[in-house]
N, C-alpha and C positions, 0 to 999 in steps of 0.2 A: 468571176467565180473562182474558190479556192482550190488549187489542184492539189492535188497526190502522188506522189509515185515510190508505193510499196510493193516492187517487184519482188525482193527480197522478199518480204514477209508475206505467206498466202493468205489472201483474205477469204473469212470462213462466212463474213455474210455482212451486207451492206441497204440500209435504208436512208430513204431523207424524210424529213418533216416540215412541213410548214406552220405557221404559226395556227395555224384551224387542227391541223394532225396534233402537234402537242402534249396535249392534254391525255390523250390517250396514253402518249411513251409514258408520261411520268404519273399516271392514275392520278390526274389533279393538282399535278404541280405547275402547271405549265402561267399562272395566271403573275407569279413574282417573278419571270423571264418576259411576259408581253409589259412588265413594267418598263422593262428596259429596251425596248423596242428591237424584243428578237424578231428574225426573218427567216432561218432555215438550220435544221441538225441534222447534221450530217452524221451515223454510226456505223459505224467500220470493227468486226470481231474481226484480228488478225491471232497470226498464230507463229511467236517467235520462240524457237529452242525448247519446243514442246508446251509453252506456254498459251494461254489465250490473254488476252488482253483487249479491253476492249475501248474505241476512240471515238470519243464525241466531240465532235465542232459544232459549235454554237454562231452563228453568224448572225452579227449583231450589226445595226445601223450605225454607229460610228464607234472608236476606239473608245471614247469616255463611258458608251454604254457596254462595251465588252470589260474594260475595267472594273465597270459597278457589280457587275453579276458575280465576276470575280473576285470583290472583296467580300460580300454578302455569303461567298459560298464555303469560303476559306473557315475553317475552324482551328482546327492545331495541328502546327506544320512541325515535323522534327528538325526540317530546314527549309531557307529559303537560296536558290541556286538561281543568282542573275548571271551565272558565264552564256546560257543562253540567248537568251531575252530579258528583259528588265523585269519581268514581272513572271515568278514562278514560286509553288509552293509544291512542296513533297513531302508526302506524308507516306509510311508502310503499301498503304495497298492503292493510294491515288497520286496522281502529279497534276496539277489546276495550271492553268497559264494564260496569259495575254498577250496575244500573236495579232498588232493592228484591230482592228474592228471583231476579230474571233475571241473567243474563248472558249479554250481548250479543257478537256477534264480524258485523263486515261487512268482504267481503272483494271489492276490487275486481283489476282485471286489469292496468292501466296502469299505477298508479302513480303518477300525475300529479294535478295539485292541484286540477284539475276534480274529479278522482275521489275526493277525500282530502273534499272541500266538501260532495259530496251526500252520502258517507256521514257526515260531521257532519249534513247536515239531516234525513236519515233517523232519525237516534239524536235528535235534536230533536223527531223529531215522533214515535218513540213514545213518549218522555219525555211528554209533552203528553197523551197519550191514556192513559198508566200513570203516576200519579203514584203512586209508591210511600207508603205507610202507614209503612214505615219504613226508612231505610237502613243498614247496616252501619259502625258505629265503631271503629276499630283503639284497642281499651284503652289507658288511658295508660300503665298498666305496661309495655306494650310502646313507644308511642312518647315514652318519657320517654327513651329513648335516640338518637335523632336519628336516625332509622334511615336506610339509604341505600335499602333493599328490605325486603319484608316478605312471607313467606310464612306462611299459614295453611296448616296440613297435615290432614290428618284422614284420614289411613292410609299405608299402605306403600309404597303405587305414587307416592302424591306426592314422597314424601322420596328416592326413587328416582332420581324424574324430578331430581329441583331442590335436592339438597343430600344427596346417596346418602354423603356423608363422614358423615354423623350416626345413620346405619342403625343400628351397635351401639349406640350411647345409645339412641335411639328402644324398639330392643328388649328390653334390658336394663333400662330400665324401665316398660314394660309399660304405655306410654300410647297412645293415639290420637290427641288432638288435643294440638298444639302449636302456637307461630312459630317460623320459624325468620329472624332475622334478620341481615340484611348490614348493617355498620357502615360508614359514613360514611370514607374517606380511609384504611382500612387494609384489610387480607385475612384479617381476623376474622371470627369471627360467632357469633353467641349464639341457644343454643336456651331457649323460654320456656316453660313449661308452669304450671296450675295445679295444687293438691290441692285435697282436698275441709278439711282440717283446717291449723291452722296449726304442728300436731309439726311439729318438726324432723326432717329427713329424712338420712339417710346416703348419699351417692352417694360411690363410690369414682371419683375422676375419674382420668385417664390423664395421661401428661404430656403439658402443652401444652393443658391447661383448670382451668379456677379455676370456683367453682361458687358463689353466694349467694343464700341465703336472704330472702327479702322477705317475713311474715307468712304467705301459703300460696301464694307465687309463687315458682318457682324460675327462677334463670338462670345458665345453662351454658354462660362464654364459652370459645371454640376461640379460640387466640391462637399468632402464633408465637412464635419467643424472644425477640425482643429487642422484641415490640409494648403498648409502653408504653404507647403512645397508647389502646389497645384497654383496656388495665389501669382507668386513669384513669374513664373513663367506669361502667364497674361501681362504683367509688369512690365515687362521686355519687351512688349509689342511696341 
């Protein structure tokens, strides 16, 4: 169980959920977090320097599903800040992160960089109190390609949410978990997925994708026509 200790900061009110409770916190969200096989949210309103702020821990069945919620949830960050933890985004009025098997979301009201400071010392001090056993590593199969964003998917509602262009692939071949990645300086992007065998696999691709084989990794780039630059880079594999 993840502990706490916000003596410092008064907590002004505190619930847990379970995965049956859910649905209610989020009026109906809760069905693209059982993708990823959440187990409990823990929220915590504290109250730093007259502020409120509020801490949701998401406690996910291992680190690859707390990274997946995590990238799926990330939209535009004005920065990313790994002095903490390897996996953190910050934007004005939220901070996301990937704490082991958790993922974190602190959401304050102002905006302001009072507010942006405590929720880094917040995400500091349960770091401190949860050292994770292990953290989640994006494969190098995946970032052998320089990636600009990285999505972990691991069901329909993700791909929906964060790259609904790839739904017929997804479906048509009859996978669950993928990345789906954004390339660096073009409007491509490559869907990745493993097998269990290193056969050769037949995908009939559509125009406007090139498809290669890497011993039992496949990658699936969507490219437009004249994106050479996008070409190139599969070339290197």
């Amino acid at each position: 169980m993840h502990q706490f200790s916000f003596a410092q900061h008064p907590v002004l009110s505190e619930q847990t959920y379970d995965a049956g409770a859910l649905y209610g916190y989020m009026n109906g969200g809760s069905e693209l977090y059982n993708e990823y096989n959440f187990k409990k949210l823990t929220v915590k309103e504290l109250n730093i320097g007259g502020q409120t702020l509020k801490f949701e821990c998401y406690e996910m069945d291992s680190p690859i599903s707390a990274y997946g919620i995590f990238s799926v949830n990330v939209f535009k960050s004005k920065a990313y800040d790994r002095l903490i933890i390897p996996e953190v985004s910050i934007s004005d009025y939220q901070l996301q992160a990937v704490c082991g098997n958790h993922y974190i979301s602190i959401i304050n009201t102002s905006g302001d960089v009072a507010a942006q400071n405590a929720a880094r010392d917040i995400l500091k001090n349960f770091c401190e109190h949860n050292t994770p056993t292990d953290f989640y590593e994006v494969p190098s199969y995946v970032n052998v390609l320089n990636p600009e964003r990285v999505f972990y998917i691991n069901g329909q509602l993700a791909l929906e949410n964060r790259a609904d262009s790839w739904l017929d692939f997804y479906k048509q071949l009859g996978i669950k978990s993928c990345y789906i990645v954004k390339l660096k300086d073009t409007s491509s992007s490559v869907m990745i997925y493993s097998t269990e065998t290193a056969d050769r696999h037949t995908i009939d691709p559509k125009e406007g994708y090139s498809v290669i084989q890497k011993k039992n990794i496949i990658y699936i780039l969507k490219h437009e026509k004249n994106d050479t630059d996008a070409m190139k880079i599969l070339d290197h594999l």
